[in-house]
Backbone bond lengths (Angstrom), bond angles and torsions (degrees), N, CA, C in turn:
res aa  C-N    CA-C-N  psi(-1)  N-CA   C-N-CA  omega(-1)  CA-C   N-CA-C  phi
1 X - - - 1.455 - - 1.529 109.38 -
2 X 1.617 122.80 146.75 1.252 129.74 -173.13 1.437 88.66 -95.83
3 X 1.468 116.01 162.54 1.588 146.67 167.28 1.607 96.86 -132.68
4 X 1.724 108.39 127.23 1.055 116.73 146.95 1.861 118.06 -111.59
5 X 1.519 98.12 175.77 1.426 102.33 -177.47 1.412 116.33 -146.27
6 X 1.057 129.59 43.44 1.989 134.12 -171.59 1.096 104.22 -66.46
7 X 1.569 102.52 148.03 1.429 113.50 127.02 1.123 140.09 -156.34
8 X 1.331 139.43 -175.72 1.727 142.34 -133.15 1.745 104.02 -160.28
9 X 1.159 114.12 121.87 1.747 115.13 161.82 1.597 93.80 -106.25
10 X 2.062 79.06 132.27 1.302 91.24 154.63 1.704 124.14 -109.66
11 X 1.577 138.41 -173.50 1.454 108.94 162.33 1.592 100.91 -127.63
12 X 1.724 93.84 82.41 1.866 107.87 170.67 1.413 79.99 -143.41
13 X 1.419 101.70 168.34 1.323 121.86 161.43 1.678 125.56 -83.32
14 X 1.515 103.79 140.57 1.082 84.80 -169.44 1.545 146.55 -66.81
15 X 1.415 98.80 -4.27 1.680 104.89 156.65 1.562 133.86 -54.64
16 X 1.362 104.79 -23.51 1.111 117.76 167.82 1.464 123.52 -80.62
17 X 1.752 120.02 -30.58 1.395 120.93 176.12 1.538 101.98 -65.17
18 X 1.245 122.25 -19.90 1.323 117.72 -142.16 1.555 94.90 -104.48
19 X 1.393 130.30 -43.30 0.959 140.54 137.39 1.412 123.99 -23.87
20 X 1.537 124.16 -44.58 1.386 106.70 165.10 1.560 118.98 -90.27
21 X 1.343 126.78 -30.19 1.417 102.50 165.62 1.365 120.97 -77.36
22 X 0.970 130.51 24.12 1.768 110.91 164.39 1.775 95.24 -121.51
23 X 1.309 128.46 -28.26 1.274 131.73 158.68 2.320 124.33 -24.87
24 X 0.971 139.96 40.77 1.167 121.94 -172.98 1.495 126.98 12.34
25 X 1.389 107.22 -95.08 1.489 117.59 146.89 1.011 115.29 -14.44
26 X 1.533 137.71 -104.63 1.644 145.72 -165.25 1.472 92.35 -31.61
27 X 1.234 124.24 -66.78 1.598 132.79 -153.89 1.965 84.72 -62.45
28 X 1.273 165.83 -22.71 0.912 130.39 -105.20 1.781 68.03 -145.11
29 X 1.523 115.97 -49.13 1.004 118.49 172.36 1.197 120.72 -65.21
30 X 1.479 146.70 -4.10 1.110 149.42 -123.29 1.550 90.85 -148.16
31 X 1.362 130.21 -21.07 1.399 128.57 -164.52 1.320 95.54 -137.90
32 X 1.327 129.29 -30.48 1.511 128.99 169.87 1.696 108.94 96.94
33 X 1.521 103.03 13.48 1.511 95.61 -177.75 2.045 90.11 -141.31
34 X 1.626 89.71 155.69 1.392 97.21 -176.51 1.715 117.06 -59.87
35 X 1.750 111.23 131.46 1.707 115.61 157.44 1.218 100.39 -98.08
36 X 0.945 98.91 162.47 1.996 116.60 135.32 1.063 106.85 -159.91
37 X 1.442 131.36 -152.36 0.987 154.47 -89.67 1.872 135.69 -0.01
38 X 1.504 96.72 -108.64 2.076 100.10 -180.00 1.612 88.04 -153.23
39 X 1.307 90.08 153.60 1.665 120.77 -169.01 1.587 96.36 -99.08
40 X 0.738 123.77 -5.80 1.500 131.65 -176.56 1.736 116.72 -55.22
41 X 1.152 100.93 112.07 1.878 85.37 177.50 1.177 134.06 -43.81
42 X 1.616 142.94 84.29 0.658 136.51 176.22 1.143 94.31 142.96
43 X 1.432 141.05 11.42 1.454 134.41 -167.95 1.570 107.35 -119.15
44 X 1.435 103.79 156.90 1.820 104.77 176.68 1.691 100.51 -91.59
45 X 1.776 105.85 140.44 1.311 121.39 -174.28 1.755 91.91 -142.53
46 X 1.083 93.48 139.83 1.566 108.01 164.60 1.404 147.86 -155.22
47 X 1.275 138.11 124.24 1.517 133.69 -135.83 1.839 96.01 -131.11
48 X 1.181 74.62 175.23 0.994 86.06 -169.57 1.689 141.37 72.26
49 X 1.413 97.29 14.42 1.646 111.17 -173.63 1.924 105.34 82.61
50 X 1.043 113.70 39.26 1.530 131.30 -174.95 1.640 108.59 68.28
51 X 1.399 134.64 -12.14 1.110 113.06 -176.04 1.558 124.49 -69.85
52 X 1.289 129.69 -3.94 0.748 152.64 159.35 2.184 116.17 -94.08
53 X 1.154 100.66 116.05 1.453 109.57 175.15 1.564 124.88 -123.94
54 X 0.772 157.07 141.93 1.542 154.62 -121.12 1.576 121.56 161.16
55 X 1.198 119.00 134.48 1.276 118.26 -164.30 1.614 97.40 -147.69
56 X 1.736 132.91 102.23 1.325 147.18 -161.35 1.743 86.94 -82.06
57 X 1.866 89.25 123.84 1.170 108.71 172.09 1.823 128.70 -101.09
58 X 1.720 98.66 -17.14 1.117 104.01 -178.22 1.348 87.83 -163.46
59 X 1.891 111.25 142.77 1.345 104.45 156.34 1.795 101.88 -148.56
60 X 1.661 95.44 153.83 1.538 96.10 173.30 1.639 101.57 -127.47
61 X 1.250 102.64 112.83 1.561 128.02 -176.36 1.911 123.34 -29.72
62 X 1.260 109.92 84.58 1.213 106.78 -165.00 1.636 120.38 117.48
63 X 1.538 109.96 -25.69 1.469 109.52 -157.22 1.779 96.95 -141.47
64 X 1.254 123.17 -15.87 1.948 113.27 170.25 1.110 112.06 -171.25
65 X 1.053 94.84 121.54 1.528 88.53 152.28 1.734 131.29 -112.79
66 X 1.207 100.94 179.35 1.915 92.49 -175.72 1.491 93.61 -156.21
67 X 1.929 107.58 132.56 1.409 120.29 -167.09 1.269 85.63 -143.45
68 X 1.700 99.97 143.00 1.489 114.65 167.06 1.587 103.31 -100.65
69 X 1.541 132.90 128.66 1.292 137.34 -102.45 1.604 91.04 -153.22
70 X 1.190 128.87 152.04 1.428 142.01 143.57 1.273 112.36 160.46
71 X 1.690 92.26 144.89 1.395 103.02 177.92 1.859 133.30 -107.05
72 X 0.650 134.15 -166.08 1.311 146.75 -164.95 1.928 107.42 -57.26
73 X 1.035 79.62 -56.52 2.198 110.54 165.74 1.675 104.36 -53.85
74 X 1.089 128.49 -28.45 1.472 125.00 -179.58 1.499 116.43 -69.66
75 X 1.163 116.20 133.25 1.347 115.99 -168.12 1.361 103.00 -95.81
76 X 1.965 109.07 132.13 1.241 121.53 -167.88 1.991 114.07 -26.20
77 X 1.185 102.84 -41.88 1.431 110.42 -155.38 1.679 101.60 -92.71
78 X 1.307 136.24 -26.16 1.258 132.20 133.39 1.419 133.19 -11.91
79 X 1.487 133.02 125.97 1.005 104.07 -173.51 1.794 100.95 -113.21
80 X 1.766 120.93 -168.94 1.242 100.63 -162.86 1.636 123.50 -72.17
81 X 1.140 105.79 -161.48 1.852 101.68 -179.89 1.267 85.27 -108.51
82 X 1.525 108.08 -164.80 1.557 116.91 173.35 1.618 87.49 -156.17
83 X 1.589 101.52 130.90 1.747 120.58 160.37 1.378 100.69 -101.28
84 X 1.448 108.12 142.22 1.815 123.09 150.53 1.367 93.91 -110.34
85 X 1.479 104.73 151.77 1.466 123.56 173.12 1.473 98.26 -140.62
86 X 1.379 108.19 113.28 1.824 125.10 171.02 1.560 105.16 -95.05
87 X 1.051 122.68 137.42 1.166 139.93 154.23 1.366 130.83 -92.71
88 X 1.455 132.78 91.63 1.242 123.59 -170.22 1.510 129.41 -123.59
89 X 1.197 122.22 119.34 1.245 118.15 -146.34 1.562 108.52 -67.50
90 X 1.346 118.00 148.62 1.613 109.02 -170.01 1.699 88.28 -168.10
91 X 1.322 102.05 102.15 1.342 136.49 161.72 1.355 108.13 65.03
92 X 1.200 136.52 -89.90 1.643 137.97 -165.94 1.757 93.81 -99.19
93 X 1.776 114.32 -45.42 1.031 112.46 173.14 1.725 142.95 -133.49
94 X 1.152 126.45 -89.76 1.235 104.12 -165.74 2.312 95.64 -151.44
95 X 1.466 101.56 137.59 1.259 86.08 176.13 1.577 107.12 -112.10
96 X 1.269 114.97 128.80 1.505 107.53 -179.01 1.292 111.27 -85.49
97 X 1.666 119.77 127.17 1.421 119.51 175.90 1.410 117.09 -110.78
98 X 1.368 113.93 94.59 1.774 110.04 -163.52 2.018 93.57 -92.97
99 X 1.322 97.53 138.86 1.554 104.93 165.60 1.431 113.88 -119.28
100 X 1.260 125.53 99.59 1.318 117.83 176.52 1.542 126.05 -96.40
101 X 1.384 120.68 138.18 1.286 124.64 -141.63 1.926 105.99 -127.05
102 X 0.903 114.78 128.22 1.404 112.02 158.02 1.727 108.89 77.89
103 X 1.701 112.85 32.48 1.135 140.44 168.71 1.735 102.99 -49.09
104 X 1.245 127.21 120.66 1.574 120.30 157.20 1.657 116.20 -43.93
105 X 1.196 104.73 119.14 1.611 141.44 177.93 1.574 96.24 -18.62
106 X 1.042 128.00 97.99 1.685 130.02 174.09 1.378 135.74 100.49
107 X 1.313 97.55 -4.10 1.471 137.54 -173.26 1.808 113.14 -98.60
108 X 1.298 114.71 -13.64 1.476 116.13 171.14 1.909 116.33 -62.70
109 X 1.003 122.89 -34.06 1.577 133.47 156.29 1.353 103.93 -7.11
110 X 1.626 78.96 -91.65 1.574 111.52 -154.14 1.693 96.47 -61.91
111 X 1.424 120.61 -47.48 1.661 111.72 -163.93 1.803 99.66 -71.93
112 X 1.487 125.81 -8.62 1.750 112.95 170.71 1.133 100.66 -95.36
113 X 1.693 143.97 8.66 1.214 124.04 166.95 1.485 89.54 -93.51
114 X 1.612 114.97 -37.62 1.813 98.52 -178.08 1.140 122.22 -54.46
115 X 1.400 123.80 -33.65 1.407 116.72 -164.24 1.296 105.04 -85.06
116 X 1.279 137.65 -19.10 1.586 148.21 123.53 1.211 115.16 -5.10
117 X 1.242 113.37 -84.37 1.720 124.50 -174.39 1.296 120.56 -68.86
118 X 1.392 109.29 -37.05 1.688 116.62 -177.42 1.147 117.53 -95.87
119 X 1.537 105.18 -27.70 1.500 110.42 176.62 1.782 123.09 -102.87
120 X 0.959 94.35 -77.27 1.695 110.63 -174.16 1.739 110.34 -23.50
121 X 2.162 84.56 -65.27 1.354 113.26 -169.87 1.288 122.88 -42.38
122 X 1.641 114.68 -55.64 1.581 139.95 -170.12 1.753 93.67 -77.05
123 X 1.265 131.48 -45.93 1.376 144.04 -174.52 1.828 102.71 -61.31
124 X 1.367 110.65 -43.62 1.747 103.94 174.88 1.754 117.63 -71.80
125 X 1.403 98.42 -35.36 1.602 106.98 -171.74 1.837 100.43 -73.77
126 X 1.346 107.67 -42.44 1.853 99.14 -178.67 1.888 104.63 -70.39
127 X 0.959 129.36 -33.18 1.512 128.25 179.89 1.781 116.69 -77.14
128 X 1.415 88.57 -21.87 1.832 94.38 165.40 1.258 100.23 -58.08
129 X 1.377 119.24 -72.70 1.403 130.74 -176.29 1.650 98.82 109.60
């Protein structure tokens, strides 16, 4: 299994990062591709136009969240990954510390350039404004 470890400043606070990923909408605007579902612990959410599926296992309001994770690319018999997302406040705004966990064996590469391109990238240009 791969382990990743990124991270990203944004300049919002972090109530607001946190607010857009568990948000449908915000998150949808924020990455440029369709979410939905509910942020709700224990509920199915999914981004990215469903290739992405996720189910929030823990959250502390403002400061983490934690989703059990997989996408489209995961092979049936695989089971899910798990992201943490820390929020930590750092000066005007917010540093996101995502740890992703339990990546399919060789496959950590490609998912830190994704969270790069799909995430980080699209996530700095909507908070510019």
């Amino acid at each position: 299994m791969d382990r990743l470890e990124l991270d990203a400043y944004f300049p919002v606070p972090p109530a607001v990062l946190y607010e857009a990923w568990l948000s449908p909408t915000i998150h949808g605007e924020m990455t440029g591709a369709e979410a939905e579902g509910s942020s709700a612990v224990g509920e199915r959410f999914t981004a990215w136009d469903g290739y992405i599926v996720a189910v929030t296992t823990r959250l502390e309001p403002g400061a983490r969240i934690v989703q059990r994770w997989r996408t489209a690319d995961f092979d049936d018999a695989h089971g899910d990954s798990e992201i943490e997302v820390q929020l930590v406040p750092e000066g005007e705004g917010t540093r996101l510390l995502l740890v992703h966990r339990d990546i399919p064996a060789g496959d950590g590469p490609r998912y830190a350039q994704g969270w790069q391109d799909y995430y980080f990238t699209p996530m700095a240009a909507h908070f510019r404004g």
